[in-house]
N, C-alpha and C positions, 0 to 999 in steps of 0.2 A: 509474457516473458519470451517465449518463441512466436514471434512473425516474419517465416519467412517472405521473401522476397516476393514470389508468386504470391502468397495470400493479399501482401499490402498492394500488389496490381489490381487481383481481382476486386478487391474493396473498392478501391480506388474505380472501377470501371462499373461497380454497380450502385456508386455514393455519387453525388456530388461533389468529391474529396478529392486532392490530387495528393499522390502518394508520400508527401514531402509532410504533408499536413498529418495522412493518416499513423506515418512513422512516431511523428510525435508523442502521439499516446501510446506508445510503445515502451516497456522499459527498457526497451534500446536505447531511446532519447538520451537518458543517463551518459553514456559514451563522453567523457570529455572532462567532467563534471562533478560525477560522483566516484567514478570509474573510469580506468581506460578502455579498457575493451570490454565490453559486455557478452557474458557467459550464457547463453540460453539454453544451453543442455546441462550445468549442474550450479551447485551453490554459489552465488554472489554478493561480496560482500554488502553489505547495509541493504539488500534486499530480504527481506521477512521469507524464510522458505515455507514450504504449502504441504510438504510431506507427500507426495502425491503418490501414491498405489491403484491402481484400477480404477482411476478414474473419479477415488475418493481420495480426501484430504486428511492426513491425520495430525500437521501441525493446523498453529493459530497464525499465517501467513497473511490473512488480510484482514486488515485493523479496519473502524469506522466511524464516527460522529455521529452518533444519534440524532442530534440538532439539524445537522447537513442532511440527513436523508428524509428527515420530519419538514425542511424547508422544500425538500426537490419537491414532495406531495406527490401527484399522481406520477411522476418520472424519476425516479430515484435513481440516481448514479452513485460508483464506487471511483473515488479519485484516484490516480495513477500513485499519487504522493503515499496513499492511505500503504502501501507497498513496502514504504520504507521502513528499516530496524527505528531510526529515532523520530519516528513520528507518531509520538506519543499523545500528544495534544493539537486537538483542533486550533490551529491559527485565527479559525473564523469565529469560531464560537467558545473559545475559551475554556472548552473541557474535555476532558481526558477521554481517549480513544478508549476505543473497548474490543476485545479479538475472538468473543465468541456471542452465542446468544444466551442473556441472562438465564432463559426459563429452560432448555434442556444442555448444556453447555459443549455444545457442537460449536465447530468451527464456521464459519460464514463460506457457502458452496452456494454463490444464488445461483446458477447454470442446472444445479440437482431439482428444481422446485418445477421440471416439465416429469417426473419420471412417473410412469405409467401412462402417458401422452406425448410419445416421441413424435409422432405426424403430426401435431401440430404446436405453434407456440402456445408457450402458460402462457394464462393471464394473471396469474401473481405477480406482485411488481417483485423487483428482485432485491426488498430491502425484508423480504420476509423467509424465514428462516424455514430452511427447504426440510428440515425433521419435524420440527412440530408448530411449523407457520406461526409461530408470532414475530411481529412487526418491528425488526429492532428499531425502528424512528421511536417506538414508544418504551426502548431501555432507559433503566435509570441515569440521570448523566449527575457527574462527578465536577465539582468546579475544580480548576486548577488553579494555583496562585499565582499571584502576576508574574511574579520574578520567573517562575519555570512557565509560565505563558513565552518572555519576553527573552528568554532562552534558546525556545523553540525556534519563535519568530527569526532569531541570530541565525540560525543554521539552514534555515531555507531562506534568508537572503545570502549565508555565502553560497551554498549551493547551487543559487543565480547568478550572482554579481559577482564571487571570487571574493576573496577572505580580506583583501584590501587593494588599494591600487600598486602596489609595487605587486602583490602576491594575486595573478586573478587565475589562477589554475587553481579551482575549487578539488580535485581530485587531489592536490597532494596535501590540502588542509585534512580533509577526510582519513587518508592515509596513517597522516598523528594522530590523528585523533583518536584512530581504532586500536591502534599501537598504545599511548597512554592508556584508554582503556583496558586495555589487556594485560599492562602489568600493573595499574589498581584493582584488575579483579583476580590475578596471578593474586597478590598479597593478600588477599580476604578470602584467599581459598579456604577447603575445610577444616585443615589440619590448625589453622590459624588461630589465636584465641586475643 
């Protein structure tokens, strides 16, 4: 969420990567899209927030695939995407995200799985759950039905492509959309019957 400027150089100067590329992977990329200006020092919308305090996490901010990280095999990665409030289901695999780890129900901190060997890298990959190491590639995974599959799939191509060719500013689709949500979950409040 926060890469400053000076960090995406030095990357850029110790990668292969020229800084245009490494931004990308940034939830800065968002800018445009999903949002207009992107907030990296507080809450933004349809980004998952991480609850961060010293360094730990006390929301479920980053969501995962099981399947995706059981295909990476020995290189697991966490997608940028995995970040978003509505990205509920795998596009690739067809079933529902998951925001913690089954066996002790911590939140996903792979960065925590060096601590008591800060001098040097873990060698845990970082799809294994930095409390009590089990491997979420091997969580239970959930099908999702097609319809909320092809749902999904809707929203990350307007998120790409823009919501249709008269309307291709994908951020102000978003906008209603958070908006409608907010006064169907305004009417299902508690007091509600």
């Amino acid at each position: 969420k926060l890469a400053p400027e000076k960090l995406i150089k030095i990357l850029s100067n110790k990668t292969p990567y020229n800084c245009e590329t490494i931004e990308k992977t940034t939830l800065k990329s968002y800018d445009g899209s999903l949002f207009l200006k992107h907030n990296a020092y507080g809450n933004q919308k349809w980004i998952l927030p991480l609850g961060i305090f010293h360094r730990k996490r006390n929301r479920y901010g980053l969501v995962f695939c099981p399947k995706c990280l059981k295909k990476d095999k020995t290189e697991p990665y966490f997608r940028k995407h995995w970040r978003l409030s509505f990205s509920t289901i795998c596009t690739t695999c067809g079933v529902f995200m998951q925001d913690k780890c089954p066996q002790c129900k911590m939140p996903v901190i792979f960065f925590r799985n060096d601590l008591g060997n800060k001098n040097k890298l873990s060698e845990t990959p970082i799809s294994y759950c930095y409390n009590c190491s089990f491997n979420l590639a091997y969580s239970k995974i959930r099908k999702a039905p097609k319809i909320s599959l092809r749902e999904q799939q809707k929203l990350f191509q307007i998120l790409q492509y823009g919501f249709n060719k008269h309307n291709f500013y994908p951020h102000q689709y978003f906008n209603v959309l958070r908006q409608l949500l907010k006064v169907l979950l305004a009417d299902e409040g508690p007091n509600k019957k």
